[in-house]
MARVOVEX-492094 format. One line per 2 residues: their letters; for each residue x, y, z of C-alpha. Coordinates in nm, 4 decimals. Layout:
N
a) X:Y:Z | ...
# end
This chain:
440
xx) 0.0000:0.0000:0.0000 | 0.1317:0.3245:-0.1308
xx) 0.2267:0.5435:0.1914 | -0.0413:0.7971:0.2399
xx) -0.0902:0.8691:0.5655 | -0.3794:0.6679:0.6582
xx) -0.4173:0.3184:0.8160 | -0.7340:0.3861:0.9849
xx) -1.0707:0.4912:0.9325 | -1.4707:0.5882:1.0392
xx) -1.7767:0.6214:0.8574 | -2.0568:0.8650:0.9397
xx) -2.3366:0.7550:0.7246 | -2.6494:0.9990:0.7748
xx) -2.9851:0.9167:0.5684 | -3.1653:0.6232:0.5144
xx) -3.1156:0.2514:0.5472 | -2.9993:0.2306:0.1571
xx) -2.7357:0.4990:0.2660 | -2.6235:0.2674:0.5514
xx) -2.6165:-0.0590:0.3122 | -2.3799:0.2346:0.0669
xx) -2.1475:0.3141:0.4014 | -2.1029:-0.1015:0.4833
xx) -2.0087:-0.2285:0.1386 | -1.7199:0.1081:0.1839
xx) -1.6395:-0.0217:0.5520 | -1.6243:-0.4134:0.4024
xx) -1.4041:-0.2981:0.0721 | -1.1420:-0.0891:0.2923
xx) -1.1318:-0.3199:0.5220 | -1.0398:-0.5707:0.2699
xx) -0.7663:-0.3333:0.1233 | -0.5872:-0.3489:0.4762
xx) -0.7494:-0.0022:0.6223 | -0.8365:-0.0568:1.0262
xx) -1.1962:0.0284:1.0892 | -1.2897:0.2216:1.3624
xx) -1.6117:0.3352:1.5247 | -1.5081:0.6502:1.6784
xx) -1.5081:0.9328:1.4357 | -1.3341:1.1586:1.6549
xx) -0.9873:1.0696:1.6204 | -0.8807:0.8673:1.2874
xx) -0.6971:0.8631:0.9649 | -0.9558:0.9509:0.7391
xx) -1.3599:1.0394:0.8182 | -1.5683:0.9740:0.5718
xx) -1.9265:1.1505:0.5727 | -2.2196:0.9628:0.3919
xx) -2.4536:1.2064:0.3292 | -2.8158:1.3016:0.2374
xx) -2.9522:1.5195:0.0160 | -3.3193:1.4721:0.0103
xx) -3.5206:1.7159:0.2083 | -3.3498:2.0351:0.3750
xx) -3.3539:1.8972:0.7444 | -3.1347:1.6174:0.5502
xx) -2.8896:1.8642:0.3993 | -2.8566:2.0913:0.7422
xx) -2.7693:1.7996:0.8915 | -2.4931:1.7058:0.6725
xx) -2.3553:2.0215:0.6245 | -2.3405:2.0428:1.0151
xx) -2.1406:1.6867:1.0063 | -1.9031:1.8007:0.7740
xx) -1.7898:2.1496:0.9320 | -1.7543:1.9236:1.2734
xx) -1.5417:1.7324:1.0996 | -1.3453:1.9891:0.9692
xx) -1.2923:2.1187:1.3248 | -1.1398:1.7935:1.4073
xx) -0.8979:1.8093:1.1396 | -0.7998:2.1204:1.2810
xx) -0.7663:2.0339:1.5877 | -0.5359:1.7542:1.4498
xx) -0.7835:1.4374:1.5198 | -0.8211:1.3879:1.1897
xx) -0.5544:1.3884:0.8998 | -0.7772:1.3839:0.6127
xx) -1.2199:1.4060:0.5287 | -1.3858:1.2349:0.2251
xx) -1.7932:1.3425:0.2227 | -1.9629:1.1272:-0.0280
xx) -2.2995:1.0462:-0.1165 | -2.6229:1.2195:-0.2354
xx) -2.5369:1.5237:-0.1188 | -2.2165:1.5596:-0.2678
xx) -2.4094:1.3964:-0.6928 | -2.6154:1.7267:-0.6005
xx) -2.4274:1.9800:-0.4777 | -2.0477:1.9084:-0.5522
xx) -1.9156:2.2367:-0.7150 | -2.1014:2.4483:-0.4240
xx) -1.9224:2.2248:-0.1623 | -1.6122:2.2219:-0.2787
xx) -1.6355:2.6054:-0.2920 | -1.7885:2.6387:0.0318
xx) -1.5526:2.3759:0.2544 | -1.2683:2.3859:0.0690
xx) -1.1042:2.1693:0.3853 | -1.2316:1.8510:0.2945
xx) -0.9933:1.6685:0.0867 | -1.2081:1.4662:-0.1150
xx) -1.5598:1.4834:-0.2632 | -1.7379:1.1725:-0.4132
xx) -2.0619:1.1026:-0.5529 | -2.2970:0.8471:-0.5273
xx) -2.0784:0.5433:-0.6501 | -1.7942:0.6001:-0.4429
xx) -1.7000:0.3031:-0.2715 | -1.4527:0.1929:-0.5669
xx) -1.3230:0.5108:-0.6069 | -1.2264:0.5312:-0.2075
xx) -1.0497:0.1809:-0.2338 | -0.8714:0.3134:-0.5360
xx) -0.7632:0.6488:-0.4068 | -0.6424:0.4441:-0.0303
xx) -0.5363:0.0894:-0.1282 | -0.4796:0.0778:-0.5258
xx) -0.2265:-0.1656:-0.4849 | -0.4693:-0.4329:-0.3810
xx) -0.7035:-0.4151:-0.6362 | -1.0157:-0.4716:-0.4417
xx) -1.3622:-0.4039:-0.5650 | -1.5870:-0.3299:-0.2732
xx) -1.8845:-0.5744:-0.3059 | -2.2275:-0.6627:-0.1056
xx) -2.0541:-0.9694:-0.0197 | -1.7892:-0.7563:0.1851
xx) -1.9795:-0.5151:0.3793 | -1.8955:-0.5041:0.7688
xx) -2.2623:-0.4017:0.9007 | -2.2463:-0.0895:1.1194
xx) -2.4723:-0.1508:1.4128 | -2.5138:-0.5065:1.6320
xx) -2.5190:-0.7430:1.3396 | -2.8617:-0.9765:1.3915
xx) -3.0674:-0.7059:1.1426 | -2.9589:-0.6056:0.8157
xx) -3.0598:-0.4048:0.5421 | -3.0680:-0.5974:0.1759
xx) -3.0975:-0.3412:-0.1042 | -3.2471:-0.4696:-0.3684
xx) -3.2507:-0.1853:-0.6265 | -3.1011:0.2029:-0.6470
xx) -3.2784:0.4716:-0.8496 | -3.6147:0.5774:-0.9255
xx) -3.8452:0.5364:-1.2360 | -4.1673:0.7421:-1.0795
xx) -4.1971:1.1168:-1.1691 | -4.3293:1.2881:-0.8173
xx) -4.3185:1.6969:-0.8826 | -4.1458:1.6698:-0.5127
xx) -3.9136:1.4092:-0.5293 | -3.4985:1.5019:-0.6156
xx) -3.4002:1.1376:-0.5706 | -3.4274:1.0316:-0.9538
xx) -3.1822:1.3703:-0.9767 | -2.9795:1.2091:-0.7391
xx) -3.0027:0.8296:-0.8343 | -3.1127:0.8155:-1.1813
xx) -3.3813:0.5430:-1.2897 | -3.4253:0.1981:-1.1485
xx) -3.1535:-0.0372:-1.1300 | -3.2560:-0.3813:-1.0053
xx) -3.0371:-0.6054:-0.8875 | -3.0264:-0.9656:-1.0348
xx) -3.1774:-1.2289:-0.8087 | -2.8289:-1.4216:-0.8411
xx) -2.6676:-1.0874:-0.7522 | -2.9297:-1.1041:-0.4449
xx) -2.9170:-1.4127:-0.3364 | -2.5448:-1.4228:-0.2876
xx) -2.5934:-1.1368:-0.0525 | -2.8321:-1.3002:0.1505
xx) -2.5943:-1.6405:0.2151 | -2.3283:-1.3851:0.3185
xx) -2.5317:-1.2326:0.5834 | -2.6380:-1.6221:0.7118
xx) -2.2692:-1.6101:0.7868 | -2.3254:-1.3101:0.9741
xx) -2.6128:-1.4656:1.1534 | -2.8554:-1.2274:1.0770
xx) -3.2123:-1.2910:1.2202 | -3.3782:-1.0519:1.0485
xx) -3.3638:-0.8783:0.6717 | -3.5125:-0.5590:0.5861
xx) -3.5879:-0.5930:0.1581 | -3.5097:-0.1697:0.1085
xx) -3.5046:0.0538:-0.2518 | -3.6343:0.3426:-0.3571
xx) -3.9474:0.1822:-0.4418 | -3.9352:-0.2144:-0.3803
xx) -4.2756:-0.3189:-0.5044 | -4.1481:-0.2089:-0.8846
xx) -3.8416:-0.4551:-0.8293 | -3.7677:-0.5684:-1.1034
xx) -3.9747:-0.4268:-1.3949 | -3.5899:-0.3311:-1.5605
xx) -3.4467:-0.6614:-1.5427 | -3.4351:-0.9092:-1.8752
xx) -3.6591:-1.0833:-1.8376 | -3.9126:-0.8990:-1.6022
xx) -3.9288:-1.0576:-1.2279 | -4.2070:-0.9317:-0.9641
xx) -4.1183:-0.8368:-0.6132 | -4.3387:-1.1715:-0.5405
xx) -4.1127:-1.4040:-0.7292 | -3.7587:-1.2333:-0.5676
xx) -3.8967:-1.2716:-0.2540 | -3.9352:-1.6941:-0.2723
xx) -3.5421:-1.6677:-0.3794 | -3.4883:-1.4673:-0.0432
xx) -3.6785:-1.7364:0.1504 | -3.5128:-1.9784:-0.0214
xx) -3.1749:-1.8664:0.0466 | -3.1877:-1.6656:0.3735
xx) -3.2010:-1.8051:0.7287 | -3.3947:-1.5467:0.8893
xx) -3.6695:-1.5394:1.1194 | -3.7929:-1.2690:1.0101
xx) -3.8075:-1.0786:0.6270 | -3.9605:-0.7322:0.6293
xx) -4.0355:-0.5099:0.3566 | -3.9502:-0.1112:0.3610
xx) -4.0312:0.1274:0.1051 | -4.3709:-0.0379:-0.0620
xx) -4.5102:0.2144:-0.3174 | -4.9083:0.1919:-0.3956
xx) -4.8550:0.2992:-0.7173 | -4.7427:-0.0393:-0.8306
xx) -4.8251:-0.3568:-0.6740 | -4.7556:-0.7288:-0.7752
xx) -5.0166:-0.9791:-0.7989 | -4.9889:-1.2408:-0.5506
xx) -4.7998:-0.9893:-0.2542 | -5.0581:-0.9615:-0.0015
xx) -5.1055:-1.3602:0.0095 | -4.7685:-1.4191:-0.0150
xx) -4.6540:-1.1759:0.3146 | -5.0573:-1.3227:0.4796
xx) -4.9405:-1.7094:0.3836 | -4.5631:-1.7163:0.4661
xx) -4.4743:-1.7428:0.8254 | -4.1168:-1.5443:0.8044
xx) -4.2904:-1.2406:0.6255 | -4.3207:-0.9994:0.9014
xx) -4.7235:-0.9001:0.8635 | -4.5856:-0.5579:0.7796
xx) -4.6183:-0.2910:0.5150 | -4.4411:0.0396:0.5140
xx) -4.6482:0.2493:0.2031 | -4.5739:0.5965:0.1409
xx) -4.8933:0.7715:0.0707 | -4.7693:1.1057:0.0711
xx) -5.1344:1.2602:0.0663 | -5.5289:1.1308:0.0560
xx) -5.6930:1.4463:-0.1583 | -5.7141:1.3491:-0.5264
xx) -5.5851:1.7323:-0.6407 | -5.3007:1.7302:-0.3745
xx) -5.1944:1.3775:-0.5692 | -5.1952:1.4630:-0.9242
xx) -5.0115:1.7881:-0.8945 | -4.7844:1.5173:-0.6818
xx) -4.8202:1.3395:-1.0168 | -4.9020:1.0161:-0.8148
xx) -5.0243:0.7212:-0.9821 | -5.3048:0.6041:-0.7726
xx) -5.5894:0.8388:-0.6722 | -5.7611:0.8695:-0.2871
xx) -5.9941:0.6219:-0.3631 | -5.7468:0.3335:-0.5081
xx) -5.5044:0.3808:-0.2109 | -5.8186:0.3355:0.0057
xx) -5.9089:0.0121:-0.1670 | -5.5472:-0.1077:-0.1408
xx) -5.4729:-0.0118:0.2376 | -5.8327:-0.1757:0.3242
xx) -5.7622:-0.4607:0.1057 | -5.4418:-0.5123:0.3213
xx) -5.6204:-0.5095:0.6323 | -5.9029:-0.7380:0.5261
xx) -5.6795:-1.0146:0.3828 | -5.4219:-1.0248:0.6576
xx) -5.5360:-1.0672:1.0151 | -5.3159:-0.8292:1.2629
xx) -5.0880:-0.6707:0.9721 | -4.9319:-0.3590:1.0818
xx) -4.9331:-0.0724:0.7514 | -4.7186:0.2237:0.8201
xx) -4.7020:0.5670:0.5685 | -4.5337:0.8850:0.5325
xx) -4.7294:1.1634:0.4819 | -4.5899:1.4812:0.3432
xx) -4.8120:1.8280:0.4155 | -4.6979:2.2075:0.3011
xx) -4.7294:2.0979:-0.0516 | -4.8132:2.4419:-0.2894
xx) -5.1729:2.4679:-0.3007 | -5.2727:2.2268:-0.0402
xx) -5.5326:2.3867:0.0796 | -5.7513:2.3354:0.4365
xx) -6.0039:2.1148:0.2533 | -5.7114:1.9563:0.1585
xx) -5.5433:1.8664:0.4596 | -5.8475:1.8180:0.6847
xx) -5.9422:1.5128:0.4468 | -5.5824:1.3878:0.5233
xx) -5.6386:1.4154:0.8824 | -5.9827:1.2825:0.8436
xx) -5.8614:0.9627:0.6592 | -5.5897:0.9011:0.9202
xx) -5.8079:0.9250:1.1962 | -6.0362:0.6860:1.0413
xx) -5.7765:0.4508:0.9405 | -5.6116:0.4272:1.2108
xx) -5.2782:0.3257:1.0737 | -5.0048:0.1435:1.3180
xx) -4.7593:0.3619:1.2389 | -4.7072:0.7257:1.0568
xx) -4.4514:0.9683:0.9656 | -4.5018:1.3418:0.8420
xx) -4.2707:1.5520:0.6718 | -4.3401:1.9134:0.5848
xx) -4.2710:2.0190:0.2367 | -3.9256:2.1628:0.1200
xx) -3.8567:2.3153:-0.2187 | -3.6284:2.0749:-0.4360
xx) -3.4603:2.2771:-0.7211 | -3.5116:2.1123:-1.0647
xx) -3.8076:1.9345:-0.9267 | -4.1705:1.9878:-1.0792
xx) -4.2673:2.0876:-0.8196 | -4.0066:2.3649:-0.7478
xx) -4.1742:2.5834:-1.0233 | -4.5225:2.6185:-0.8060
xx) -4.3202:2.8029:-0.5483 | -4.3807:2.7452:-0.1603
xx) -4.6907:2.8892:-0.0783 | -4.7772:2.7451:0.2631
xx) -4.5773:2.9685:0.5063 | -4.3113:2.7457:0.7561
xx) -4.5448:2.8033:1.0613 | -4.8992:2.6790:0.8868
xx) -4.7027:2.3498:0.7449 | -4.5605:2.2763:1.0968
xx) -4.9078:2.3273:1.2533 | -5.0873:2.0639:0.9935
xx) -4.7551:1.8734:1.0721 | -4.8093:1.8313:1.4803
xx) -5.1854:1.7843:1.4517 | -5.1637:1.4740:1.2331
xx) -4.8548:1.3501:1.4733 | -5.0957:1.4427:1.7772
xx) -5.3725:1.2022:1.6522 | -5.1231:0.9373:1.5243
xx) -5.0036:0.9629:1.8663 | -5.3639:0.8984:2.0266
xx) -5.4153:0.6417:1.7603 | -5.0961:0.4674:1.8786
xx) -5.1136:0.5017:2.2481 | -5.5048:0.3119:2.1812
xx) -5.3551:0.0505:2.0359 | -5.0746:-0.0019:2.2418
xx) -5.2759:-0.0554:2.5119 | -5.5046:-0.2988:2.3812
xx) -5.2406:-0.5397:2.3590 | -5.2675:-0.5732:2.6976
xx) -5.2404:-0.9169:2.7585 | -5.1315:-1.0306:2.4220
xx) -4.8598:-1.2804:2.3432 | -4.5905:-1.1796:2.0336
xx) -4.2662:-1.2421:1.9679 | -4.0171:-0.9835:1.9960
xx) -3.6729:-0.9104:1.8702 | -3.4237:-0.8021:2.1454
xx) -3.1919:-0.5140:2.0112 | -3.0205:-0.3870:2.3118
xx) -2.9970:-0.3408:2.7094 | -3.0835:0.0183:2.8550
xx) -3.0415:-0.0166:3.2210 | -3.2759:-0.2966:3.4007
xx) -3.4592:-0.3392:3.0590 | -3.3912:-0.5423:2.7662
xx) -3.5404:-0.3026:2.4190 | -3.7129:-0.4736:2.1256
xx) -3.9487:-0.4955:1.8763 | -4.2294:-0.6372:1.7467
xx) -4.2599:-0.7496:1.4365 | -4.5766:-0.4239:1.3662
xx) -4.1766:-0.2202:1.3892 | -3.9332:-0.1792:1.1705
xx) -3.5684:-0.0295:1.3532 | -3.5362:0.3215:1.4471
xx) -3.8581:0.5048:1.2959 | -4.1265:0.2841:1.4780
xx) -4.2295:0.1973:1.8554 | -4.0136:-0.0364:2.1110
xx) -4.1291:-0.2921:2.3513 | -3.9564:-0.2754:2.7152
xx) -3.8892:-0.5880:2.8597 | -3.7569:-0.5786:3.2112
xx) -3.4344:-0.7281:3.3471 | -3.5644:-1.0341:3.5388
xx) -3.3931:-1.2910:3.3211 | -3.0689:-1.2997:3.0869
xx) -3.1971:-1.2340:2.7672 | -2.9310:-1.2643:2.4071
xx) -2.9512:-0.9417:2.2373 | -3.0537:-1.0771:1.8604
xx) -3.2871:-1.3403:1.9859 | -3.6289:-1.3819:1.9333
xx) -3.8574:-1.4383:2.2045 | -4.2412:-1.4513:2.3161
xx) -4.3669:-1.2096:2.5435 | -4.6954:-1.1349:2.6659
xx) -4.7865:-0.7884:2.7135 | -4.8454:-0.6500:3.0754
xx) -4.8852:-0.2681:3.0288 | -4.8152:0.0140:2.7864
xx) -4.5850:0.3134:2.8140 | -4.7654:0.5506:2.6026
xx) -4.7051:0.4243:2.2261 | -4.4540:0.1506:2.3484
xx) -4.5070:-0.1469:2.5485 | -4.3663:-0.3569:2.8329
xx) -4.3792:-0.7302:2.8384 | -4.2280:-0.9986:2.9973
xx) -4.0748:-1.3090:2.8687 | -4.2819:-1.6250:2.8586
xx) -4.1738:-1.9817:2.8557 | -4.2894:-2.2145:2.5610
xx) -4.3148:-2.1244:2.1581 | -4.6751:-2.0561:2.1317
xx) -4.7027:-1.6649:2.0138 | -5.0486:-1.5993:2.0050
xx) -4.9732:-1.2651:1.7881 | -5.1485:-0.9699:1.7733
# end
């Protein structure tokens, strides 16, 4: 290895699950090319910065990552600072100009390029089958496709990501025997929009048919699905997750918005009424299926009549879970060109009431699990309780289930619990002897 100053290195990979999948296959390929890996950021070689670019919280918060780290090199904690990522595809001219300290910028496909820049001699090729996973090991994100085909007015990532790339199910399913090695217990299928997997591949392959190569292949307990888009749906998906034990009864389905004009200047697919028959149609076929959406509010020309049959619809849902975003302006977007009529304060308003029923919604259900059995994934120890989920929550955006101390538990297991109390949307349960899970 050619004498550059650096032998060691962190990752700080901000953004979404796909971004952390990005920031392990870097970790795995460095590692390979005889770089140390280390988890502290603030004192190493080289920091690299995996960024987001989406939304304008995203980009504040990268932007704030970055000039830490360029205190750090400074201060002399760090020797040299590679940011990478979406932000950088979008905005790398203004960057460079603006933080002229960091010593390298990179785009979206920058893994090879890091390994050639710190290790050339070894000729590796960072690859799925190489990542190091970032947090305890027994989940794991499998991305199964990068880029977007759909054409939402709001949406930069096709900027970002260009259209869909699907990954071949060989491609895939080598992956997934990698991570048994791992011993993961549960896989989390992510893309930009998984339900369209694999419309781009020769020949065409449903989500449906990749998913019987996953449970073919994979050794987890449980398979969940992130990212489900109603605006394209494979025959056969709802029996297949209701029929197949290891499919978490799950669906995360961005909805954005209910009101038919809201969802064609959106330029979404599927109108009110079809994403009602398809969220009801869900909840009819598959008994005690957890859906969870995104919601976005503050979009131009939403008006109250607008919003208030969003609220309504949630409220009479009832969904499991729910996340709102307020609107940003994306330049080069469609959507860009109607301006941003709905002042900061209004959006953040329609934003907490919809979070303020979700929250009552939540809380109501929570509690009526009272005396339920499930089984529950143990993630970590916080004090005198064990912290989990159920399988109604995917890892870091949805509810926990405290479990006190009053037996050893392995963090990674799987166990059944029955339900003895709530703690407003989260609940406590205690472990129960036996493999009978009476569900939800």
């Amino acid at each position: 290895m050619r004498d550059n100053g650096v032998k060691s290195f962190s990752v700080v990979s901000l953004g979404c699950p796909k971004n952390t999948v990005d920031s392990e296959v870097a970790i795995g390929g460095l590692t390979r090319a005889g770089l140390r890996y280390v988890k502290d950021s603030s004192e190493v070689d080289l920091l690299i910065i995996n960024t987001c670019g989406f939304i304008e919280p995203a980009r504040e918060e990268a932007i704030e990552t970055i000039l830490e780290a360029v205190n750090l090199k400074e201060n002399g904690q760090v020797k040299k600072i590679a940011v990478v990522g979406c932000l950088v595809q979008l905005y790398k001219k203004e960057l460079e100009k603006e933080i002229p300290e960091v010593d390298f910028y990179l785009g979206i496909d920058f893994q090879k390029k890091l390994v050639q820049e710190f290790a050339p001699e070894k000729g590796y090729c960072p690859d799925y089958t190489d990542r190091i996973l970032m947090d305890r090991g027994h989940y794991a994100y499998l991305k199964i496709a990068d880029g977007c085909d759909n054409k939402c007015s709001f949406c930069s990532i096709p900027l970002i990501k260009g259209k869909q790339k699907s990954r071949t199910p060989e491609e895939i399913a080598a992956e997934v025997r990698y991570l048994n090695k791992l011993g993961v217990k549960e896989l989390i299928l992510v893309s930009q929009d998984t339900t369209r997997y694999g419309v781009d591949l020769k020949p065409q392959l449903e989500l449906p048919e990749l998913l019987e190569n996953v449970l073919r292949e994979s050794d987890a307990q449980w398979i969940r699905l992130l990212y489900c888009n109603p605006d394209f749906w494979a025959d056969g998906l709802i029996n297949m997750v209701r029929d197949e034990s290891r499919l978490v009864k799950y669906f995360d389905i961005p909805i954005q918005h209910i009101s038919d004009s809201i969802l064609k200047s959106m330029r979404r697919v599927k109108m009110g009424s079809e994403i009602k028959e398809l969220l009801y149609r869900i909840r009819a076929e598959i008994p005690g299926v957890a859906i969870r959406t995104s919601l976005l509010v503050g979009y131009p020309g939403e008006s109250e009549k607008d919003f208030w049959e969003l609220l309504d619809f949630v409220e009479e849902f009832r969904f499991e879970r729910l996340g709102v975003f307020t609107y940003s302006p994306e330049e080069n977007t469609p959507a860009f060109e109607l301006g941003d009529s709905i002042p900061s304060q209004e959006k953040e308003n329609r934003r907490s009431l919809l979070m303020e029923k979700q929250w009552e919604i939540m809380e109501e259900k929570a509690a009526e699990l009272k005396g339920k059995r499930l089984e529950v994934i143990v993630d970590d120890l916080e004090g005198n309780f064990y912290v989990g989920r159920s399988q109604w929550d995917a890892p870091e955006i949805d509810c926990i289930v405290k479990i006190p101390k009053e037996v050893e538990l392995k963090i990674g297991e799987i166990y059944n619990i029955e339900v003895v109390d709530n703690d407003g949307i989260d609940i406590i349960g205690k472990v129960i002897k036996g493999n009978n899970c009476g569900g939800f």
